[in-house]
N, C-alpha and C positions, 0 to 999 in steps of 0.2 A: 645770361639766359639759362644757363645749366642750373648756378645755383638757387634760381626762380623757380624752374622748375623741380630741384629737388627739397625744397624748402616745402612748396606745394605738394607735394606727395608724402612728407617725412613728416615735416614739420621741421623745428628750430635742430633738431637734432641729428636732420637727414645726411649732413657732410660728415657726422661721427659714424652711425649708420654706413652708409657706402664708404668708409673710409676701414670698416670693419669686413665688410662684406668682400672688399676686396683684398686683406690679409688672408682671409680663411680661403677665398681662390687661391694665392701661393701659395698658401701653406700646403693645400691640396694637389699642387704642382698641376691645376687647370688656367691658371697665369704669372706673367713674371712681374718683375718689381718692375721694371722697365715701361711696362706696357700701364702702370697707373698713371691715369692722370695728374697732371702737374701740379696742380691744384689740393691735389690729397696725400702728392709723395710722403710728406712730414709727418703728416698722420699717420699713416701708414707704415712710414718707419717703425713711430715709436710703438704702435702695437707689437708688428713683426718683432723686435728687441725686448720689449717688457713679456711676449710670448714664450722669448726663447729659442724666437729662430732669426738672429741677426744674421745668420749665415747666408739668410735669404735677399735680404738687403745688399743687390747689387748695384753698384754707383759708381 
């Protein structure tokens, strides 16, 4: 259902999208790695590290 609905809203790109939007949250230290959906962890990692902030990637 989620990724229906953000498919819906984004388009084909919307899980790179929210998978960006919630690195630049940690990075902002307004959320943790933890708190990302399961679904985008991976994504999410490899930003957080191609960023330059691996350090953030707590697992």
């Amino acid at each position: 259902m989620r990724r229906l609905l953000t498919y819906l809203l984004f388009g084909k790109d919307g899980e790179t999208m929210m998978a960006m939007l919630w690195a630049q949250q940690i990075m902002l230290g307004k959320k943790t790695f933890d708190e990302v959906p399961r679904l985008l962890k991976e994504q999410v990692k490899e930003i957080l590290i191609d960023s330059g902030c691996e350090d953030l990637v707590t697992e």
